[in-house]
C-alpha positions in Angstrom: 0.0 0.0 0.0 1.0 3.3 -0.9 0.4 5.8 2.2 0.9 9.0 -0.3 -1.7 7.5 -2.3 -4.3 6.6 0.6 -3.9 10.1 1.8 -4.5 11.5 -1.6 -7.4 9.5 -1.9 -8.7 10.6 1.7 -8.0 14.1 1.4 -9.6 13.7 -2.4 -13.1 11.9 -1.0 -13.9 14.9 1.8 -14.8 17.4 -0.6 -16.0 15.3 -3.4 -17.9 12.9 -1.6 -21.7 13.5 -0.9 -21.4 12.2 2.7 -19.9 15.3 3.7 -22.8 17.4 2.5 -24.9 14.3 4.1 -22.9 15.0 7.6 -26.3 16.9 8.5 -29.1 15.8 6.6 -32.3 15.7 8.4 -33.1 11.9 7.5 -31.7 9.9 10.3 -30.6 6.9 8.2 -29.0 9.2 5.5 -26.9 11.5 8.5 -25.6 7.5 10.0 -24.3 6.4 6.3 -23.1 9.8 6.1 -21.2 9.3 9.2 -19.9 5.6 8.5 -18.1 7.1 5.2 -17.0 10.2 6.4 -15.2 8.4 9.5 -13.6 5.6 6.6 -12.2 8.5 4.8 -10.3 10.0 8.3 -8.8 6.4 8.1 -7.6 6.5 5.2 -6.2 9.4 5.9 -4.7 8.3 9.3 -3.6 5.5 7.7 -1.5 7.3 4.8 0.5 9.3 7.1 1.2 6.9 9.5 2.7 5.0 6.6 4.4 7.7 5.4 5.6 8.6 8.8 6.8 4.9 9.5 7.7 3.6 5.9 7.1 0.1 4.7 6.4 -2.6 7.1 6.1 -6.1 6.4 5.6 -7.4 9.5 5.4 -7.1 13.6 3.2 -4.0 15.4 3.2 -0.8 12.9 2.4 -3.4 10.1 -0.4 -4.5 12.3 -1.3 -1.1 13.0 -1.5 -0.1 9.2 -3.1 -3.1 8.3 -5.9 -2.5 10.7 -6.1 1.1 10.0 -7.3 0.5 6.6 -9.3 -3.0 7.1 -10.7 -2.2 9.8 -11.3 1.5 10.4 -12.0 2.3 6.3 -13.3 -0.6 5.0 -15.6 -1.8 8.3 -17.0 2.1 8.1 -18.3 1.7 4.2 -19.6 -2.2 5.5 -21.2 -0.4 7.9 -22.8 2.3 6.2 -23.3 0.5 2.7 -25.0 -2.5 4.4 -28.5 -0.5 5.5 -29.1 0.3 1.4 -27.3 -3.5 0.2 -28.9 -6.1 2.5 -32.8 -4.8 1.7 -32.2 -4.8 -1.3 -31.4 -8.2 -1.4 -33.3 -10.0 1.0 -36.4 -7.6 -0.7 -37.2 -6.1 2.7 -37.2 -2.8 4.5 -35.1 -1.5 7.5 -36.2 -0.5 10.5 -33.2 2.0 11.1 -32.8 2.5 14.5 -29.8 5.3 16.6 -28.5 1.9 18.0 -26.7 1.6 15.1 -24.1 4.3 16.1 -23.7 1.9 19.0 -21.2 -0.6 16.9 -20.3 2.0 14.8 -18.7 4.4 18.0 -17.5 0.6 19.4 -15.3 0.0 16.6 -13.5 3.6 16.5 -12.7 3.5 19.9 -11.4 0.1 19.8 -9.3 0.7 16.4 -7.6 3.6 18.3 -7.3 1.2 21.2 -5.9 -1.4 19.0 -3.6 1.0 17.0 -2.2 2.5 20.1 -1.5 -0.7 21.5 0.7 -1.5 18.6 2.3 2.2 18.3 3.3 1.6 21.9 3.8 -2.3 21.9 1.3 -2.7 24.1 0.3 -6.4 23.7 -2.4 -5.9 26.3 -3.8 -3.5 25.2 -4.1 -4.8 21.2 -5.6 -7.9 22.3 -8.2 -5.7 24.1 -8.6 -3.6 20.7 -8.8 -6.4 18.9 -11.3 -8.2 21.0 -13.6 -5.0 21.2 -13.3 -4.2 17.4 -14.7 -8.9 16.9 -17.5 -7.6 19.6 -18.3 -4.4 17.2 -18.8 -6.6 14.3 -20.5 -9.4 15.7 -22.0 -6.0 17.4 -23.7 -4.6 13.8 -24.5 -7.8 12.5 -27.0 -8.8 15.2 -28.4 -5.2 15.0 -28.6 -5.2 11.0 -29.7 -8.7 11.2 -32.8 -7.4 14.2 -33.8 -4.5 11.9 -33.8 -6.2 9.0 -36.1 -9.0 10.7 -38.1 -6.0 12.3 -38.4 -4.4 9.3 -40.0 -7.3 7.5 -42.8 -7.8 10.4 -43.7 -4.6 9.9 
């Protein structure tokens, strides 16, 4: 990965990206999407200096780091805010969008940064908790996708 060309692309999404307009849109579903993106695009951005900063890692903690900071923190955030438009439309039925989603969503910021600063600072005990809290944020937003997906189709 190229961190000059993650931060480019970071930088490049804010103003061209209608999430950033959608930052305050009154529709409560549109503002969360908004939200997810606009938060994967700070990680991309993160993510570029810190390579840039640290150079090319192939393995061990700032690899980890890196790695995590893209996966993770950019491409969890568009799962996160692409799945409330992708999984109606395939399973053919409405979500009941609900503020708990922010729940997993804050979850697995706060447990990236844990996570990354457990590997800037070699930390083990501190990744393992990052780690564990960023498996809980997933398992997190699948159970709530999965109860307002089955909520939206009883209603």
């Amino acid at each position: 990965m190229n961190g000059l060309g993650l931060l480019a692309l970071g930088f490049w999404f804010i103003p061209n990206d209608i999430a950033t307009c959608n930052l305050r849109h009154p529709t409560p579903l549109t503002r969360y999407i908004a939200f997810c993106l606009f938060s994967g695009f700070l990680w991309l951005i993160i993510g570029g200096g810190l390579m840039l900063v640290i150079g090319a890692q192939y393995a061990g903690p700032c690899y980890d780091a890196m790695l995590h900071i893209v996966f993770v923190g950019f491409v969890m955030s568009m799962i996160f805010g692409h799945a409330p438009i992708i999984f109606p439309a395939i399973v053919q039925v409405p979500i009941a969008f609900s503020p708990t989603f922010y729940i997993h969503l804050a979850l697995m910021h706060l447990s990236l940064l844990v996570r990354v600063a457990g590997d800037l600072f070699v930390w083990p005990v501190v990744r393992m908790w990052g780690g564990m809290l960023n498996a809980v944020a997933i398992l997190l937003f699948l159970g709530t996708t999965g109860y307002s997906i089955w909520k939206g189709a009883k209603s």
